[in-house]
N, C-alpha and C positions, 0 to 999 in steps of 0.2 A: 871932505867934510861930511858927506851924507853918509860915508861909510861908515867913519863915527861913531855920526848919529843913529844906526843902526845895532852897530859893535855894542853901543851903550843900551840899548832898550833889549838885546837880545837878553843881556846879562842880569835885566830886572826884573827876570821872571821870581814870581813869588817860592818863598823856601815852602821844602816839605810840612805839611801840618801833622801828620801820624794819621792814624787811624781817626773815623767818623764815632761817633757817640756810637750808631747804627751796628760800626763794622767792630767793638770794641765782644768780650765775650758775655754770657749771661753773670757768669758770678764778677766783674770785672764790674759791667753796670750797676749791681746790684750792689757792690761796696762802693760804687764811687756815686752816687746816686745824688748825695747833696750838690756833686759840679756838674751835674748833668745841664744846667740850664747853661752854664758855662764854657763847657767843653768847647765847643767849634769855637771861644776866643781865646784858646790857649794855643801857647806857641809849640812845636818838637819838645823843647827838652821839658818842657812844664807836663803834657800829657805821657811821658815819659816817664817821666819820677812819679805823678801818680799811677801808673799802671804797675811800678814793682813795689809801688803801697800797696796794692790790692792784693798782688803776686803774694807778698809777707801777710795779706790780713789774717788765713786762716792760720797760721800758725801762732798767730799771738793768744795770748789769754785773754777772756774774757771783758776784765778792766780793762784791759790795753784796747781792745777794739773799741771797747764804751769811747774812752778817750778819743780815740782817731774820730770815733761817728760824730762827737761832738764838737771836735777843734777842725773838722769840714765841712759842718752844718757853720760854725761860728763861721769862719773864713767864705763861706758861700754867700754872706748876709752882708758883708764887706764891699761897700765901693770900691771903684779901680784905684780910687787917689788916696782910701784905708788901706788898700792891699801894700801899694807901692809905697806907700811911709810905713809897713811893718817891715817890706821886704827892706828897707835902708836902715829902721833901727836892727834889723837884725843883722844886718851884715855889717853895722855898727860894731854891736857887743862882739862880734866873731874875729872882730879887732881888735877889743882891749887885749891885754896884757891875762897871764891867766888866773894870778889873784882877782883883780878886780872882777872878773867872768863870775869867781868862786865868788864873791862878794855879794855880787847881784844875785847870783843864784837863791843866795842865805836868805835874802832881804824877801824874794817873790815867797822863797819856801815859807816865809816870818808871815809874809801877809797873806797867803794862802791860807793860813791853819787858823788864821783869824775867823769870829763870829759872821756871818753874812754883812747881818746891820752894822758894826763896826767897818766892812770893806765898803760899804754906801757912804758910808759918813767920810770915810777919808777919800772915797773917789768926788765928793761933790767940793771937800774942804780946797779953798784956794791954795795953789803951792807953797805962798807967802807965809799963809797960817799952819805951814806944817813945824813940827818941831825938826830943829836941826839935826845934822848928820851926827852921830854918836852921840845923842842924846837918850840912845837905849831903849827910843818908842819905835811903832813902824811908823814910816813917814808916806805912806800910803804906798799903790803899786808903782813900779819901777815900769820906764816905759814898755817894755816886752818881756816875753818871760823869757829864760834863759836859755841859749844854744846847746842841745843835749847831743 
């Protein structure tokens, strides 16, 4: 029994976490900068896939990087319990079906291109008071934006 009891605690040693914020490169820091306060509670594969974000930064264009800097400053502002209901709606939509995917997509692209103050007025408007589905208006944002 102690043997076990041993056999089981040997094997709970904690997984790999990757590299430290510290042990990470200059240009590496300096793109991922918004999850710095973060990093040490990211798991392997999560500081993984941001390190061949950073890897791809400079090759992106200019808007693309604005982009990136700003949906990892937004995600950096995110509590654990914001992160983990984005990370289910999004592994939600990566489930539908691929019209519907296309659907949603149409619907973010619709309410994106909308005026500021009209996206305030439908993010505050109860869901109840939205106009229905094909009724040709946007019925405000869709709960994530779309799987690219």
């Amino acid at each position: 029994m102690l043997l076990a009891f041993c056999g089981s605690t040997a094997s709970a040693q904690p997984l790999p976490k990757g590299p430290s914020w510290n042990e990470l490169s200059p240009q590496e820091r300096q793109v991922l900068a918004p999850l710095g306060s973060d990093w040490e509670k990211l798991d392997l594969m999560r500081r993984n896939k941001w390190r061949e974000v950073a890897k791809r930064y400079p090759s992106l264009g200019e808007s693309e990087q604005q982009r990136l800097r700003d949906r990892m400053e937004s995600w950096s502002r995110l509590s654990s319990q914001e992160r983990q209901a984005a990370r289910e709606r999004f592994k939600g939509i990566n489930q539908l079906p691929p019209d519907r995917r296309r659907e949603l997509s149409n619907k973010w692209q619709e309410y994106q291109s909308l005026p500021p103050e009209q996206r305030r007025d439908l993010e505050r408007a109860p869901a109840s008071g939205r106009p229905p589905a094909g009724s040709g208006r946007v019925q405000g944002p869709p709960s994530a934006p779309p799987a690219r």
